[in-house]
C-alpha positions as a Markdown table, in Angstrom:
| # | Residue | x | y | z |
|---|---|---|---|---|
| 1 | Unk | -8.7 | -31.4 | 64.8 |
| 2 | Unk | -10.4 | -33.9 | 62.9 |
| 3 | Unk | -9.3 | -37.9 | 62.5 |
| 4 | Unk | -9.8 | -40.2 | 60.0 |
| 5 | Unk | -9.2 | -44.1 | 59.5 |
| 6 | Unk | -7.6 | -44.6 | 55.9 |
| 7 | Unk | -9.1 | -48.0 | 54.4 |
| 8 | Unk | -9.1 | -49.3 | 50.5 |
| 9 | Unk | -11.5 | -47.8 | 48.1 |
| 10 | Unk | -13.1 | -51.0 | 46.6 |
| 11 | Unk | -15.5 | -49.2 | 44.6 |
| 12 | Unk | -12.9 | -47.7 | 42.1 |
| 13 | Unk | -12.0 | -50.3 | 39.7 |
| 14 | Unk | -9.0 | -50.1 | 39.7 |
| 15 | Unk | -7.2 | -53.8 | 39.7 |
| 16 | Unk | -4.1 | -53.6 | 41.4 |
| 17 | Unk | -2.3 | -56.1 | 43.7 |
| 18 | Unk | 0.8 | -57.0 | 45.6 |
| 19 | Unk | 1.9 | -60.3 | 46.6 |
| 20 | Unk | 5.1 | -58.9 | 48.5 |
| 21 | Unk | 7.1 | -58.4 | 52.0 |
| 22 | Unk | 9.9 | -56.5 | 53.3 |
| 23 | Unk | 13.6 | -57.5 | 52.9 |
| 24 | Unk | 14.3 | -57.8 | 56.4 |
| 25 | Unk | 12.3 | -58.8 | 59.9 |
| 26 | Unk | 12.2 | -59.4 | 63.6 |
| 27 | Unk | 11.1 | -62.9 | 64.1 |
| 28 | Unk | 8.3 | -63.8 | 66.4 |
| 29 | Unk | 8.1 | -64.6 | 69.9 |
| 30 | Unk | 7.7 | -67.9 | 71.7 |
| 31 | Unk | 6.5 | -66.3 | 75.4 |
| 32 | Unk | 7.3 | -68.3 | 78.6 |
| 33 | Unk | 5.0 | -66.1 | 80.6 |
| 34 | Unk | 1.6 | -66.4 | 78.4 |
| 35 | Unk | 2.7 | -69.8 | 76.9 |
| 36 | Unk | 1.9 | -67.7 | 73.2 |
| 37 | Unk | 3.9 | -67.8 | 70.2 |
| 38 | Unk | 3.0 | -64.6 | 68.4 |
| 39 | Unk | 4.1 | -62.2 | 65.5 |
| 40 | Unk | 2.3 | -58.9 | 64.8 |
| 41 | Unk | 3.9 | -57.8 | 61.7 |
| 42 | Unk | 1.7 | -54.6 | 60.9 |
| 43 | Unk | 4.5 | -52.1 | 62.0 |
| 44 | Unk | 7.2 | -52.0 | 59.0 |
| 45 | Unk | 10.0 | -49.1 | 58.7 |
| 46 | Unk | 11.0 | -49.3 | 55.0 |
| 47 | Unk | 14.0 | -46.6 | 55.3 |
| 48 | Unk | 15.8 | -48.7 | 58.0 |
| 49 | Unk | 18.9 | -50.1 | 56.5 |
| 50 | Unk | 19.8 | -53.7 | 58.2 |
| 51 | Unk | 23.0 | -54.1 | 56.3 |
| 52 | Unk | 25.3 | -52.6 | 59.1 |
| 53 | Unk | 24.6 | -55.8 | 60.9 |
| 54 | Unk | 26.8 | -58.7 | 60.8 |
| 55 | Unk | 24.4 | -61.4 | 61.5 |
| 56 | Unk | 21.9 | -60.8 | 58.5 |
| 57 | Unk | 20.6 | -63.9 | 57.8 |
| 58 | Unk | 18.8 | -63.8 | 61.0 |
| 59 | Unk | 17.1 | -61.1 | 59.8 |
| 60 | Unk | 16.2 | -62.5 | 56.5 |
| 61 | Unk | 13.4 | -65.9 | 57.7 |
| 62 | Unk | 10.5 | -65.5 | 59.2 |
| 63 | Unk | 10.0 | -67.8 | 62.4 |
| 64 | Unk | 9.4 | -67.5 | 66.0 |
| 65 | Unk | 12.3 | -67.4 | 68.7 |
| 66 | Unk | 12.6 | -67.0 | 72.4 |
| 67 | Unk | 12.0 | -64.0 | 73.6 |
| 68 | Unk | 15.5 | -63.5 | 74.7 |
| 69 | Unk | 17.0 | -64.5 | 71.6 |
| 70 | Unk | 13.9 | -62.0 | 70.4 |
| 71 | Unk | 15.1 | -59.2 | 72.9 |
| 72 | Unk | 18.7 | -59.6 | 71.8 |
| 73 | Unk | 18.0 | -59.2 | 68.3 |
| 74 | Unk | 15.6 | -55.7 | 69.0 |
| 75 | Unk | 18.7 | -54.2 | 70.9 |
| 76 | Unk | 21.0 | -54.8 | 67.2 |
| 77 | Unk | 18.5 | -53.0 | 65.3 |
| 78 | Unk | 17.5 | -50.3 | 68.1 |
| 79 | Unk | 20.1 | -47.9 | 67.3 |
| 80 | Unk | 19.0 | -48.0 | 63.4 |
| 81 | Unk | 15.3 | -47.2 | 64.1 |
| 82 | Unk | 13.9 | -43.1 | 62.9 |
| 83 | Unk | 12.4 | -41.4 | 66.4 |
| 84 | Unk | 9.5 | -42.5 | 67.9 |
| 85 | Unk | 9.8 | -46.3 | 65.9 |
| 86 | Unk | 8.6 | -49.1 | 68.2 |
| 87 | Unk | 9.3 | -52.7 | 68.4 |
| 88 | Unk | 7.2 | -56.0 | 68.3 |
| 89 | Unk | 7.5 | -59.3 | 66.9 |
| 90 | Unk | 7.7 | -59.8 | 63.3 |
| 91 | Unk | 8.4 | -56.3 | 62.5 |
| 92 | Unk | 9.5 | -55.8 | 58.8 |
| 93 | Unk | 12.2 | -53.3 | 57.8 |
| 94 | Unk | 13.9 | -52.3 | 54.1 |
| 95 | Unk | 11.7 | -52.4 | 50.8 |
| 96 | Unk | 8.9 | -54.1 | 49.5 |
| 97 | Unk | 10.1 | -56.8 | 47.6 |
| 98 | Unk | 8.0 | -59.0 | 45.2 |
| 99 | Unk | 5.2 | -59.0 | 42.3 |
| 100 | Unk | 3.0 | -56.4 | 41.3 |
| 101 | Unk | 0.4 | -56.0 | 38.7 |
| 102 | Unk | -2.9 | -54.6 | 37.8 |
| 103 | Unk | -4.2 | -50.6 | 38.1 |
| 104 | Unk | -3.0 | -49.0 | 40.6 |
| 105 | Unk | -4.9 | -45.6 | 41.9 |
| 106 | Unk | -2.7 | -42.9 | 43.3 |
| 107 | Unk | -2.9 | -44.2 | 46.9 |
| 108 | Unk | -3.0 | -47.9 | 47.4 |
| 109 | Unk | -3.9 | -49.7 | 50.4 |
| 110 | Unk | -3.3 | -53.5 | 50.8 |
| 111 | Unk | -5.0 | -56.2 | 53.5 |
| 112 | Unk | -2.0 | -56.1 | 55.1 |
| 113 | Unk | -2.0 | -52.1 | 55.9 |
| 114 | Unk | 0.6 | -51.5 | 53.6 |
| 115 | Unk | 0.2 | -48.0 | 52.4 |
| 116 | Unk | 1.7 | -47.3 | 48.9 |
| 117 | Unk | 1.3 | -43.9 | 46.8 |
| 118 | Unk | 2.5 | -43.3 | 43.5 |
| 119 | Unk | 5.6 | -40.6 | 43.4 |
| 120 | Unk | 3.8 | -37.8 | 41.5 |
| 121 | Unk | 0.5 | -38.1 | 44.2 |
| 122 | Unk | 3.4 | -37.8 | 46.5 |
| 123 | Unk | 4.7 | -35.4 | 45.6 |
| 124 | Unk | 1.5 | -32.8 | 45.5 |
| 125 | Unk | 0.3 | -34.1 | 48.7 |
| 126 | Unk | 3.8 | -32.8 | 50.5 |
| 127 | Unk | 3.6 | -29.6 | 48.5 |
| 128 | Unk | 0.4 | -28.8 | 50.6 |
| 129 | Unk | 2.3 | -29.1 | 53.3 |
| 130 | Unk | 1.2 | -32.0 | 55.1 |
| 131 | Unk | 3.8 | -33.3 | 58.1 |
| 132 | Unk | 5.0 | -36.9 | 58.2 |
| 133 | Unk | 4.6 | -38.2 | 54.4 |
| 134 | Unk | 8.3 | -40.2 | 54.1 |
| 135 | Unk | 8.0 | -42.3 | 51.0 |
| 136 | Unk | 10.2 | -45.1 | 50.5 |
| 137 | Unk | 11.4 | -47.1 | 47.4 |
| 138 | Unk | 9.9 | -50.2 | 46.8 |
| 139 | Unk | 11.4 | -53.3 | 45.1 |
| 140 | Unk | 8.5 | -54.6 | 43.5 |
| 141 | Unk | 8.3 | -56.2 | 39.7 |
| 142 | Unk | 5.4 | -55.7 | 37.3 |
| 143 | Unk | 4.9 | -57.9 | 34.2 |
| 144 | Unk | 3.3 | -55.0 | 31.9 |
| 145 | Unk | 4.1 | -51.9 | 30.5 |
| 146 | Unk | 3.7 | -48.8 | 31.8 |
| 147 | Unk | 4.1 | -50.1 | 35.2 |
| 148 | Unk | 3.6 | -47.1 | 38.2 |
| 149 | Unk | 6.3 | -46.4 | 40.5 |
| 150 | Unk | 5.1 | -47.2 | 43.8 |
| 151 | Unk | 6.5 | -45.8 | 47.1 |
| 152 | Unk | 6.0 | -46.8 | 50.5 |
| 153 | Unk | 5.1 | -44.7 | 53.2 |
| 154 | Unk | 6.1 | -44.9 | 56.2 |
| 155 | Unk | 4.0 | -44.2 | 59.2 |
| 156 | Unk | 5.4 | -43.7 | 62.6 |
| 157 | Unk | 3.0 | -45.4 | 65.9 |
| 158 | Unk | 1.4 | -42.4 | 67.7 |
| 159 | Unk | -1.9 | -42.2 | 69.7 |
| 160 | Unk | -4.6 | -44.8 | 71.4 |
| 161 | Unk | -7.9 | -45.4 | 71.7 |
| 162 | Unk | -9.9 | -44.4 | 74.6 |
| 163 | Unk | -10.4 | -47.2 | 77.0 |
| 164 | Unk | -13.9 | -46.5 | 77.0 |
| 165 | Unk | -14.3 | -48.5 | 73.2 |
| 166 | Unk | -12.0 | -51.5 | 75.0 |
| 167 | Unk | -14.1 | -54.4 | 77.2 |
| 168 | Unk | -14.8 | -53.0 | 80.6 |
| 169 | Unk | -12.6 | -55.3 | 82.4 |
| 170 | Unk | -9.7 | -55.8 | 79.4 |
| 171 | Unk | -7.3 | -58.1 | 80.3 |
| 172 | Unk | -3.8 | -56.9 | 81.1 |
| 173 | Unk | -1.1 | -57.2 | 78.3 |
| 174 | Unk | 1.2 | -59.8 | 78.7 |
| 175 | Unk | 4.0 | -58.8 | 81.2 |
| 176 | Unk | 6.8 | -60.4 | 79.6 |
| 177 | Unk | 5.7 | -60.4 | 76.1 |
| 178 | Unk | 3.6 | -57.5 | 75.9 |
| 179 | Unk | 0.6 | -59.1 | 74.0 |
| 180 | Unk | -2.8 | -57.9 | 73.8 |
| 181 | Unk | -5.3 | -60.1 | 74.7 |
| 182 | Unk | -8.0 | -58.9 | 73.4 |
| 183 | Unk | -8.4 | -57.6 | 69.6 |
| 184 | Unk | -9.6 | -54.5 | 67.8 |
| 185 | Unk | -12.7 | -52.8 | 69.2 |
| 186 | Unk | -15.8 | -52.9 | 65.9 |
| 187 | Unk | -16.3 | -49.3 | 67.1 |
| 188 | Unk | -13.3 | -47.2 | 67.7 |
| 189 | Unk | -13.0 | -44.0 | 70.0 |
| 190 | Unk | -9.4 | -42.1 | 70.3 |
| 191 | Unk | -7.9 | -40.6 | 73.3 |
| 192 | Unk | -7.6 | -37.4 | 72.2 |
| 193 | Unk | -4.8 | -36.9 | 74.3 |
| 194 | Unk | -2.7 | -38.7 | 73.0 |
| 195 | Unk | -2.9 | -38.0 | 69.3 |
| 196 | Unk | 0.1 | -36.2 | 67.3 |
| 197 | Unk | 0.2 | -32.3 | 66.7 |
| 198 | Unk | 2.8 | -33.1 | 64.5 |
| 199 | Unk | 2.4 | -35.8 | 62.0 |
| 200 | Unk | -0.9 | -35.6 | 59.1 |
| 201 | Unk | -0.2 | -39.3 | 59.0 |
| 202 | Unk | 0.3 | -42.0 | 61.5 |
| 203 | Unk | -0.6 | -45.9 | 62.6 |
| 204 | Unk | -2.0 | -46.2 | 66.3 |
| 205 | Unk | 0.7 | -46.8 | 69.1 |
| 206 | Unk | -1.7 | -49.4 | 70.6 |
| 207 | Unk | -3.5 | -51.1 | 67.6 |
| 208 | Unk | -1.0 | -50.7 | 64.9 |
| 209 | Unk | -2.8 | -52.1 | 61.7 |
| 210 | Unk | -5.4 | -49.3 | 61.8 |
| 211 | Unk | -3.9 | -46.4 | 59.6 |
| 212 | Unk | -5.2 | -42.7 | 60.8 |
| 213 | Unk | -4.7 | -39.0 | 58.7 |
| 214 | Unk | -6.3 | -35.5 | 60.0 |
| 215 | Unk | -8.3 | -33.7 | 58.3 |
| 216 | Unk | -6.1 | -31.7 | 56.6 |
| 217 | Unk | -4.8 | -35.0 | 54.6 |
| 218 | Unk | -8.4 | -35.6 | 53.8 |
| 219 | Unk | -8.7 | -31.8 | 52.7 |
| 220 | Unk | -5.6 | -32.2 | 50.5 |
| 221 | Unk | -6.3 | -35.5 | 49.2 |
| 222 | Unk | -9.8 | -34.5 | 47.6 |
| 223 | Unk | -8.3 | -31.1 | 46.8 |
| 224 | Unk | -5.9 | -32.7 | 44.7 |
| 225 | Unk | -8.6 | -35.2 | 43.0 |
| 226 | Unk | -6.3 | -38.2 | 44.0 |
| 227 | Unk | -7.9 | -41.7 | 44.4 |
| 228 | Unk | -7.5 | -44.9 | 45.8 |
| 229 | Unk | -8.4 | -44.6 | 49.4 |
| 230 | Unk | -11.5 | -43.4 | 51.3 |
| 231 | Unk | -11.7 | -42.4 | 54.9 |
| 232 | Unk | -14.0 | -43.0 | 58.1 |
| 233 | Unk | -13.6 | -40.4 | 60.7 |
| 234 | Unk | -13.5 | -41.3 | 64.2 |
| 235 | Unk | -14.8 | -39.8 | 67.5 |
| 236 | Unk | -11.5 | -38.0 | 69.3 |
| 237 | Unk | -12.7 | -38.4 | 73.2 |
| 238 | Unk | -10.8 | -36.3 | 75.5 |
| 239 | Unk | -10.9 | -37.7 | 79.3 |
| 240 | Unk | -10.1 | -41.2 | 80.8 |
| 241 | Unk | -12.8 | -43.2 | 81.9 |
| 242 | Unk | -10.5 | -46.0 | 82.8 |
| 243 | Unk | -7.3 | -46.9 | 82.6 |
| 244 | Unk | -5.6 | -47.9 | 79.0 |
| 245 | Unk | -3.2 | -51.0 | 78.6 |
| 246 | Unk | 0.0 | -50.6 | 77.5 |
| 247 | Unk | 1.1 | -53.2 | 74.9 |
| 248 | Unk | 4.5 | -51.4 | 73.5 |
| 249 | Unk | 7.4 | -53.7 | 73.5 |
């Protein structure tokens, strides 16, 4: 199987933008242990609900906290999460909510990972029978006519890269907190062993703003003449050379 990194097409023209962010969120994390006050905020699950909670409004501002207040806010919204979810500071959750306006192609990628695809690309893409493609309404408002309607997908953390693309001596993740210390590789290498057999469509586990599709989205995507996106496909190394960090919290 083949993997791809999903990035924005810049070359198409097209002019749309989003200044927008998710109804709800975990806050960030002040860290006793690594003296860090961090928030990653690339992981967002759209189809969770938060209104079952009580205590919304401290869901609803974005700030940092301490990590226990942190950790007793992750176990409210644990039992709400779809399988294989994960948690880490300044995760967002419900729909996109702000201004949109421009051209939008039928897949839309933002800076801030955000993939959104337009319901009718949507909709061929899952009738070729790709796994994982959940689309989620958005709340966002356009000032022009003829305004797209925009959904969210969601995409579920599976698979790492290969420690041989990490530093040779990386330094340990945070053993309170969890955080990374060091930051995205220029080259990237998966571990082929840990990459899904089940999803099409997916965020790494371990560096969580890089988007990833097989080659079977790819196929399906230029099959269908959609636009918007465009792909780099990445070495899938099976073996450990050394040892990967773990960094889920």
């Amino acid at each position: 199987m083949n993997y791809f990194r999903i990035r924005e097409d810049r070359s198409t023209g097209y002019t749309g933008s989003v200044d927008a962010s998710h109804r709800w969120g975990l806050p960030g994390v002040h860290c006793p242990v690594c003296q860090d006050a961090w928030s990653g905020g690339a992981n967002v699950y759209p189809s969770v609900d938060l209104t079952p909670i009580t205590a919304l409004a401290d869901f609803e501002t974005p700030r940092a906290e301490p990590i226990e207040e942190y950790e007793r806010l992750c176990e409210l919204i644990r039992p709400l999460l779809p399988p294989g979810a994960q948690l880490e500071p300044g995760v967002g959750f419900g729909p996109l909510e702000g201004k949109a306006q421009g051209r939008f192609g039928q897949l839309h990628m933002d800076f801030a990972e955000v993939l959104l695809v337009q319901r009718e690309a949507l909709h061929k893409l899952q009738s070729e029978g790709l796994r994982g493609l959940k689309g989620c309404p958005t709340a966002l408002r356009f000032r022009q006519r003829n305004s797209p309607e925009l959904l969210e997908l969601e995409l579920l953390p599976v698979g790492r890269l290969h420690p041989d693309c990490l530093p040779p001596n990386p330094q340990p993740p945070c053993p309170r907190c969890s955080r990374r210390m060091h930051p995205l590789p220029d080259v990237l290498i998966l571990d082929a062993s840990t990459l899904p057999e089940h999803l099409d469509l997916f965020r790494l586990e371990d560096y969580c703003n890089v988007t990833l599709c097989t080659g079977r989205f790819v196929e399906a995507y230029q099959r269908l003449g959609l636009d918007g996106v465009v792909f780099q496909r990445l070495e899938a190394r099976a073996g450990l050379s050394r040892s990967p960090s773990r960094s889920t919290t």
